[in-house]
C-alpha positions in Angstrom: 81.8 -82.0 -91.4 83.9 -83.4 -94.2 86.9 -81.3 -95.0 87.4 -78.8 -97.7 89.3 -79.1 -101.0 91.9 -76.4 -100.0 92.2 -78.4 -96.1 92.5 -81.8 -98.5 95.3 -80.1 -100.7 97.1 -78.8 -97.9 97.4 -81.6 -95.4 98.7 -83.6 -98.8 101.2 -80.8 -99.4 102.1 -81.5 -95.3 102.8 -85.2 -95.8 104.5 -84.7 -98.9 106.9 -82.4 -97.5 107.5 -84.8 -94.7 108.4 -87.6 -96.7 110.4 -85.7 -98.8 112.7 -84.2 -95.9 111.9 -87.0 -94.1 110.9 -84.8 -90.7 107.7 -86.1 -89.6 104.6 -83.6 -88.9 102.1 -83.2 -86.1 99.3 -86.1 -86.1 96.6 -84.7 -88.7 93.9 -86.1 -86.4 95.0 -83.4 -84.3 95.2 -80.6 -86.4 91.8 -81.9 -88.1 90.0 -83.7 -85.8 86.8 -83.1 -87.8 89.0 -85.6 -90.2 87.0 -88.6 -91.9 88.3 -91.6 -93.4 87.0 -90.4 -96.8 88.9 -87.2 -96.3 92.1 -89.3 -95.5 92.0 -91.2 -98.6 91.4 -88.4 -100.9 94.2 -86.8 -99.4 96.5 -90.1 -99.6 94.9 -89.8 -103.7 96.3 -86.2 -104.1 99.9 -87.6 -103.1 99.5 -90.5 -105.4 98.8 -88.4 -108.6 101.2 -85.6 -107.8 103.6 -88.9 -107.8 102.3 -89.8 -111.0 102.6 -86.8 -112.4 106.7 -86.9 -111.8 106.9 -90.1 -113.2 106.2 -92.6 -111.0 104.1 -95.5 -111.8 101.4 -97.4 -109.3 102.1 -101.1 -109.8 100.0 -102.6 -106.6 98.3 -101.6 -103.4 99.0 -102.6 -100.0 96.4 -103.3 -97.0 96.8 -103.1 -93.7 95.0 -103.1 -90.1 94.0 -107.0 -91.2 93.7 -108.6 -87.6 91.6 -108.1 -85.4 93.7 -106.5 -82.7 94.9 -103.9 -84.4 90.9 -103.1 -85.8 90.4 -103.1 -82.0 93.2 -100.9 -81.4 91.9 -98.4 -83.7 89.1 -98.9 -83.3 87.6 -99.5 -87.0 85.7 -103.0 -88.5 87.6 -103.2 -91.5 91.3 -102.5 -93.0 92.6 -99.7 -94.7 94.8 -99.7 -97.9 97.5 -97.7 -99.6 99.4 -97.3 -103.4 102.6 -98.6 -104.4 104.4 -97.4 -106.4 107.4 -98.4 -108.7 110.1 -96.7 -106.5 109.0 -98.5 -103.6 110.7 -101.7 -104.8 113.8 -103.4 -103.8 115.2 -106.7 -104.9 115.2 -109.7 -103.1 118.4 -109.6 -100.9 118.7 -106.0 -101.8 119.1 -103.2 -99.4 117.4 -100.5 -97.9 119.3 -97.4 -96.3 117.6 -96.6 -93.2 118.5 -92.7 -93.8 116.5 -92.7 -96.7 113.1 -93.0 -94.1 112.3 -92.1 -91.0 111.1 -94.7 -88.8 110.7 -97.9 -90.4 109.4 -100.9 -89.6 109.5 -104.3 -90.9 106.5 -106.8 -92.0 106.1 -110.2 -93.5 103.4 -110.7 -95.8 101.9 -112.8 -98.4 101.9 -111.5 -102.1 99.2 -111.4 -104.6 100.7 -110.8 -108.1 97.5 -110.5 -110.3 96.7 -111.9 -114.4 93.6 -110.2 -114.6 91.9 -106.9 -113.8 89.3 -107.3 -110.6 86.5 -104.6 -110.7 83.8 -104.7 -108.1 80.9 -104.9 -106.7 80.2 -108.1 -105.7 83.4 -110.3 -106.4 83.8 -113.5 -104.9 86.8 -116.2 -104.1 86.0 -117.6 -107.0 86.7 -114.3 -109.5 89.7 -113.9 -107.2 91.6 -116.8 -107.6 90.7 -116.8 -111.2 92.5 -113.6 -111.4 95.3 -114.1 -109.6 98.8 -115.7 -111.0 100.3 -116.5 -108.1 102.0 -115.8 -104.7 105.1 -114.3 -103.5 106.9 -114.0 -100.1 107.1 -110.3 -99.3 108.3 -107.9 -96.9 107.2 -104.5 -96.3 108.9 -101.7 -95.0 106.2 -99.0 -93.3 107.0 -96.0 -92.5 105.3 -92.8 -90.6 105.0 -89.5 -92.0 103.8 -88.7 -88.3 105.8 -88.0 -85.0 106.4 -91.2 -83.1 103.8 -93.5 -84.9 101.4 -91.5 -82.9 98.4 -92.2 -85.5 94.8 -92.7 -85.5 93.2 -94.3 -89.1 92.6 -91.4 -90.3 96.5 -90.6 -89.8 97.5 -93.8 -91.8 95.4 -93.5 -94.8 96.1 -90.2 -95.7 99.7 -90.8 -94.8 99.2 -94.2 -97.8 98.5 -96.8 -95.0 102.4 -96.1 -94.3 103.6 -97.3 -97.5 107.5 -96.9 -98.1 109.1 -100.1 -99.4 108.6 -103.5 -100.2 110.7 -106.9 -101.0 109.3 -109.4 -103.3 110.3 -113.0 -103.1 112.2 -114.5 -106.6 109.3 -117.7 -106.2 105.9 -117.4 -107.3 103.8 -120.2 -106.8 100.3 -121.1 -108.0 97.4 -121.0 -105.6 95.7 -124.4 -106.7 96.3 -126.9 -104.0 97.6 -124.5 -101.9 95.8 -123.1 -98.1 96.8 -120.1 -97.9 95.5 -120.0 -94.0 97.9 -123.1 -93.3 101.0 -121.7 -94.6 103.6 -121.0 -91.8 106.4 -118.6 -91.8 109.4 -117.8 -89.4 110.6 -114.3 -89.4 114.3 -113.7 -88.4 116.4 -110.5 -87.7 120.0 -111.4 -87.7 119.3 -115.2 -88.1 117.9 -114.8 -84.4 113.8 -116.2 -84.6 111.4 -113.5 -83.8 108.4 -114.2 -84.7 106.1 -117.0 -86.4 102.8 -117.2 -87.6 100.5 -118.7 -90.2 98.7 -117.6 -93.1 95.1 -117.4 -91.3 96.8 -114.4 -89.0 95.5 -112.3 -91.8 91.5 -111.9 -91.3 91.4 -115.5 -91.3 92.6 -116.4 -94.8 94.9 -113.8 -96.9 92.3 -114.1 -100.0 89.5 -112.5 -98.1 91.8 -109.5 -97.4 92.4 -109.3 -101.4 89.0 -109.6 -101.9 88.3 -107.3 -99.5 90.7 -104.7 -101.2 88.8 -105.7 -104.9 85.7 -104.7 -103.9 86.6 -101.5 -101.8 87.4 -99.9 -104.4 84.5 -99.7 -106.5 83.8 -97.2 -103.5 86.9 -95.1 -104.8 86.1 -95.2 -108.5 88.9 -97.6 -109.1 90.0 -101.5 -109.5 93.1 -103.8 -109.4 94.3 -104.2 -112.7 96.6 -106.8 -114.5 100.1 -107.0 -113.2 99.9 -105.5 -109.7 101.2 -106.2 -106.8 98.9 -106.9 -103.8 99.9 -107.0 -100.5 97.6 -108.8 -98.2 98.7 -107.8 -95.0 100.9 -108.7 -92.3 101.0 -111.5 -90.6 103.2 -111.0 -87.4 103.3 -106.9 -85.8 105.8 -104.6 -87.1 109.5 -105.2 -86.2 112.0 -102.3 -85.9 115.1 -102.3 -87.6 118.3 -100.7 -86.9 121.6 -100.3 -89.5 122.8 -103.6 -90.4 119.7 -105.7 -89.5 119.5 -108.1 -92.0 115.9 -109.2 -92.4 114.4 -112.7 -93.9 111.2 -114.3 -93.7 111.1 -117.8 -94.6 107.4 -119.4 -96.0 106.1 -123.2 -96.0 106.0 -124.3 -99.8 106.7 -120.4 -101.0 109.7 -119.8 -100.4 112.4 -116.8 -98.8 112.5 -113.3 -99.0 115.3 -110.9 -97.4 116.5 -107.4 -97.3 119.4 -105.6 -95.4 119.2 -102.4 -93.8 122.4 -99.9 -94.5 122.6 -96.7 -92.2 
């Protein structure tokens, strides 16, 4: 049975409280555990216009849960998305103080930055890359409103797919020519090698996750517009920083992106 408005309006007043004092709550799914994924984005849509109404502005989306292991691992067919907004973004090389969250994690990702609007149904490759002006480096910074990452889906969408910051390489580069599945990237903490991984980590092809996200929304009563920002998901598992990490993902033919982490 789907929740009611007043259960909607309060879990959102829960996770906005959280973030705000930064003291993680209780996993919802516990609390709710009649919770839908419908419920949990109409809850994350009440925290995004009481943002709005304070003055923030939503400038992109993010997706996540865009390999298959983590679908397994929540056990869901398809990803799940979240808002940014314009206080989520820090400049390339920037920092990010780490007492500002409460326990963040680290991502590399591949950035959509968009020319045209994209409204669903039934958009293909083709209306994608029409629309889009390029690609960035990125990194995101998740976060969890919830105790010890201790989250179902239902958790993460209403909790914004665990949005918190994001980094934006200083390169964009056009798409033609360019394989997005066959693009490599090494991800270092400290100039120390972590990670690497390609492109196709993300469901294959990043584009299909954007197009994905494009014609989701239809569902929602929404589209991508002109401008935003698209995150297409990550393409290595979240990374946990500590004070004085410094953090920079490094892309075949895109370019570098980097952020440092302050206590």
């Amino acid at each position: 049975m789907p929740l009611t408005k007043d259960e909607i309006s309060k879990i959102a007043d829960m996770l906005y409280e959280a973030e705000l004092k930064r003291i993680p709550i209780d996993p919802i799914t516990d609390i709710y555990p009649s919770i839908t994924i419908d419920d949990a984005y109409k809850i994350q849509l009440v925290n995004v216009e009481r943002k709005v109404s304070k003055g923030e502005r939503v400038i992109g989306r993010k997706i996540g849960l865009t390999s298959k292991v983590m679908q397994k691992l929540f056990n869901v067919y398809e990803p799940d998305y979240g808002h940014l907004t314009n206080t989520m973004y820090v400049c390339d090389g920037g920092s990010i103080s780490l007492s500002s969250l409460i326990q963040p994690k680290v991502e590399a990702e591949i950035a959509f930055i968009l020319k045209e609007d994209l409204r669903g149904p039934g958009l293909t490759v083709v209306d994608l890359l029409r629309a889009t002006e390029g690609v960035v480096p990125a990194l995101e910074i998740i976060d969890s409103r919830i105790k010890n990452w201790r989250i179902k889906i239902q958790d993460t969408i209403a909790d914004n797919g665990g949005a918190a910051r994001f980094v934006l390489g200083s390169k964009i580069t056009k798409l033609e020519d360019l394989d997005l599945r066959l693009v490599g990237m090494v991800f270092e903490v400290n100039d120390e090698v972590v990670a690497t991984a390609a492109g196709a980590s993300v469901m294959g092809n990043p584009v299909l996750a954007v197009l994905w996200l494009a014609n989701k929304l239809l569902q929602y009563g929404t589209y991508l517009r002109a401008g935003e920002v698209i995150l297409s998901g990550s393409l290595i598992s979240a990374v946990d920083v500590k004070p004085g990490d410094f953090v920079r993902a490094t892309f075949d033919r895109l370019g570098t992106v980097s952020v440092r982490f302050t206590p």
